[in-house]
Structures are given as structure tokens and as C-alpha cells.
C-alpha positions in Angstrom: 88.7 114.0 86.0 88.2 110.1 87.6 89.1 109.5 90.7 91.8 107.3 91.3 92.5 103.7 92.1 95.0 101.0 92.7 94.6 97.6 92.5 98.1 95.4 93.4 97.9 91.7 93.7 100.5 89.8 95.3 101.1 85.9 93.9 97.3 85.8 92.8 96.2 85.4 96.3 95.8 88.8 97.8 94.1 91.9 96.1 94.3 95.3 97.4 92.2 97.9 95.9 91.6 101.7 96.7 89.4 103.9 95.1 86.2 101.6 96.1 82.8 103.1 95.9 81.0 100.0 96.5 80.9 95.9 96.3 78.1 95.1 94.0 78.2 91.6 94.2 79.9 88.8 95.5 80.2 84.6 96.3 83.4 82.5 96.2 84.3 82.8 92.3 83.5 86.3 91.5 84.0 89.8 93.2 82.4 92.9 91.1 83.2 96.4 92.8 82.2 99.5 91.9 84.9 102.1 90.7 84.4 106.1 89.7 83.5 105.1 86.0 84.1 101.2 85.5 83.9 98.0 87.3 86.8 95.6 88.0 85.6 91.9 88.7 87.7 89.8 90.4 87.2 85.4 89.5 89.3 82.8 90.7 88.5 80.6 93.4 87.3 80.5 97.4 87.5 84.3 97.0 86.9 86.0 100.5 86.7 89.7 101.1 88.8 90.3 104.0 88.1 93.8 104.6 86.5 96.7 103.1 86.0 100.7 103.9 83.6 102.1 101.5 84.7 105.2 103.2 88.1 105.5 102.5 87.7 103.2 99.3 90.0 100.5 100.3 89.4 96.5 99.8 91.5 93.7 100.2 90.4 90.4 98.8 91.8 87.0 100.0 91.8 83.6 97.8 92.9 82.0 94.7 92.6 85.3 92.2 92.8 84.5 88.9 91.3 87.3 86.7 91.0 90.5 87.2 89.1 92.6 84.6 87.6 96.3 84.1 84.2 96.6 82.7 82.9 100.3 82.0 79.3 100.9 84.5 76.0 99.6 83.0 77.6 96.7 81.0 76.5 93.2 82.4 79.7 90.9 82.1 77.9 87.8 80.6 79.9 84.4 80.1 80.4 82.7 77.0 78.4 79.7 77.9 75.3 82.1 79.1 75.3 83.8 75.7 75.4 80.7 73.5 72.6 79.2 75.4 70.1 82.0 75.1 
């Protein structure tokens, strides 16, 4: 069975997440975090994480969120742009 998580975001400028394993990347636009089976990735804009307890699996994320998206583990999320200019 997957462990759970939670991810509520209030008026696309603050995202609180449990069930964190681990950040696996991060700059102003784009948070990726590790879940039991999947990623989410957070985009928008002057992202900040604000805190983070890899212990407990809790995450909050500060900025101008504008996306939020699952991806399942081992799948590269590539942009549109990227993949048309290969």
C-alpha cells in the first residue's frame, strides 16, 4: 500500500505537502519532490521552500505557485520546447 500524502495550496501562494521523502531539485520556477511512488513538481514563479522535515515528510513551499503536477519515479518531465529542439 503507498504511503500517504497531502498537498493543499492556499491562493497559489503557499503549498503544504506531507508525505515528503526527499527534494530532488529546486531554483525559483520549479520544485520536484520525491513521493512514495511519484513525483509532484511544483512551477510558478520566485518559488522558495520555507521549510522542510524529510523526517516527518512535511514541506511548505512559498511564492507564486502555478502548477502543480505528479509524475510517476524515473520519468524525466521534459518541456515542450526541449523536445522539439532535439
Amino acid at each position: 500500500m503507498a504511503k500517504i500524502h497531502n498537498l493543499k495550496i492556499e491562493n497559489n501562494a503557499v503549498a503544504e505537502l506531507s508525505g515528503v521523502e526527499e527534494v530532488l531539485a529546486f531554483d525559483d520556477k520549479s520544485v520536484s519532490f520525491a513521493l512514495n511512488e511519484k513525483k509532484l513538481i511544483l512551477t510558478g514563479d520566485k518559488l522558495t521552500i520555507e521549510s522542510l522535515d524529510t523526517v516527518n515528510g512535511n514541506a511548505v513551499v512559498k511564492g507564486e505557485i502555478m502548477c502543480a503536477k505528479y509524475v510517476k519515479k524515473g520519468i524525466k518531465a521534459v518541456g515542450v520546447l526541449r523536445k522539439l529542439f532535439k
